[in-house]
N, C-alpha and C positions, 0 to 999 in steps of 0.2 A: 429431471425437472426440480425447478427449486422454490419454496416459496419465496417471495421478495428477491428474487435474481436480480442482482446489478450488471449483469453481463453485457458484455456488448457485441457477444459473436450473434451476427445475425440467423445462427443456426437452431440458439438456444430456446427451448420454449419456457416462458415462466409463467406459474398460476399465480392469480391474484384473490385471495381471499379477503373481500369486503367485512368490516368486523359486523356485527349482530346480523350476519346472513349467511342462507347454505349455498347461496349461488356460487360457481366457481368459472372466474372468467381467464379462458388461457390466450397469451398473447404470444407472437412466435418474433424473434431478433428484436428489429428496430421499435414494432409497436408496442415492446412492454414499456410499462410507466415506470420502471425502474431502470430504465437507459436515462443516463446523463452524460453530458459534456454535448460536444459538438463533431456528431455522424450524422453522414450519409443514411439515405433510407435502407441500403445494401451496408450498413454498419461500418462504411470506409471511414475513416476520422478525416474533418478538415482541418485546414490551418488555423484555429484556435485548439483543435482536441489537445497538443503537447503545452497548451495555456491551463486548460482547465486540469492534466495530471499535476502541472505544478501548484496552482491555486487546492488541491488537495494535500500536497506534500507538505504549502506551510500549513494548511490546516494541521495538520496531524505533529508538526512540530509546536504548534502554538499549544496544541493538548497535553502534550508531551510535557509541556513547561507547566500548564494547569496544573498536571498529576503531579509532578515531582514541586509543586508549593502546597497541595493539597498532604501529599506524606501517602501517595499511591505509588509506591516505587516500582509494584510489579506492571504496573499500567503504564509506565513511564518507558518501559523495555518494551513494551509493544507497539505504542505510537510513535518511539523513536524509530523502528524498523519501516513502519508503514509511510512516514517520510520519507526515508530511504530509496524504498521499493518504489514512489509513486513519481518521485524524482526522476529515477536512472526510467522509470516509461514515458517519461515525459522526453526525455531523450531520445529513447527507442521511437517512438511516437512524429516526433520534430523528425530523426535523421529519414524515416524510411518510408513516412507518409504511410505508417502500414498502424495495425492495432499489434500494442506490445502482447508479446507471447504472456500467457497465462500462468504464469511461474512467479514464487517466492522468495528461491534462493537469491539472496542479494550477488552475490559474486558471480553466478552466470547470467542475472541480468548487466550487469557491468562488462560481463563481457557483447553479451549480446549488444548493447549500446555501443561498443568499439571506446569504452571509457579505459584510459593508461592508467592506472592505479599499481601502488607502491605494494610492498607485499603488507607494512603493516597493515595500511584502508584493508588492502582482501582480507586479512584476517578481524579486521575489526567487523567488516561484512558479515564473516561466517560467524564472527561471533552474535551478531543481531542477529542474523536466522532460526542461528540455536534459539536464543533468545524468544523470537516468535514463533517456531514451532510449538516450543515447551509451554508457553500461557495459553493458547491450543486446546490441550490436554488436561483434564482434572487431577489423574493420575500425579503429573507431574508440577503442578502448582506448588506443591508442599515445599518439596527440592528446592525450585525454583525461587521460593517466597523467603527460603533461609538465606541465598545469596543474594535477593534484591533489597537492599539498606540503603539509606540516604547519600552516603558515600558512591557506591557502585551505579546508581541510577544518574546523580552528578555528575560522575564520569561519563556515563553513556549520552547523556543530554550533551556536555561540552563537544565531545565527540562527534556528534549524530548535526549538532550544529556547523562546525566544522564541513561538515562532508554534507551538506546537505548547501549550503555557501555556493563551496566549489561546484560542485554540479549545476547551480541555476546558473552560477557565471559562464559554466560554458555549452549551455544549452541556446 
């Protein structure tokens, strides 16, 4: 159970804690208030749900773009992945009329989407994974924060726009 669950398996149960109170209200799949987009009561996605993963993807590029004019470049490698990722489920989502599987890895979401990608894209994929696993972790922030420079986050923005393009065009 999670506080604030955004989940959408209708299996999930999430507690909701109201602020200045000890009540705890638990809600099970579709009737938590922290389901969004557009499902079924049984948590099926309809024919807008692969609208609303994209309307998240440019959200998360338009942040992306925020962070890296703000001089946030480790925040820049993370919102670029989460475009990515909400993309290729908007895809998953459109082909199979099903809820994209609950995974990270950008490159077996690509596969899972049946998306043809070059070897570079899959390696730039796993290179954003890395990327978001690692800001993740506090542990590895440190690491991380020495190779995210205005240069390297630049790249990944050009990049991250590129492939994030491609996919709605062929979504």
């Amino acid at each position: 159970m999670k506080n604030g669950c955004i989940c959408r398996d209708p299996r999930c149960v999430s507690i909701f804690l109201p602020k200045n109170t000890s009540q705890i209200k638990i809600f099970r799949g579709s009737e938590s208030p922290f389901i969004r987009g557009n499902y079924t009561k049984s948590g099926e996605p309809t024919s807008q749900s692969s609208q609303h993963w994209a309307e998240q993807a440019r959200y998360d590029l338009e942040s992306a773009r925020a962070m890296l004019n703000s001089g946030r470049y480790l925040s820049v490698l993370s919102c670029c992945q989460q475009a990515v990722e909400k993309m290729l489920k908007a895809i998953i989502s459109e082909r199979s009329q099903e809820l994209p599987p609950r995974i990270h890895h950008l490159a077996r979401l690509a596969e899972a989407a049946a998306v043809e990608m070059s070897d570079d894209q899959l390696d730039f994929l796993r290179e954003l994974s890395a990327y978001y696993i690692q800001t993740r972790y506090p542990e590895e922030i440190p690491d991380l924060a020495s190779l995210a420079k205005e240069d390297e986050a630049r790249r990944v923005m050009n990049q991250t726009e590129e492939i994030v393009q491609w996919l709605n065009s062929i979504l």
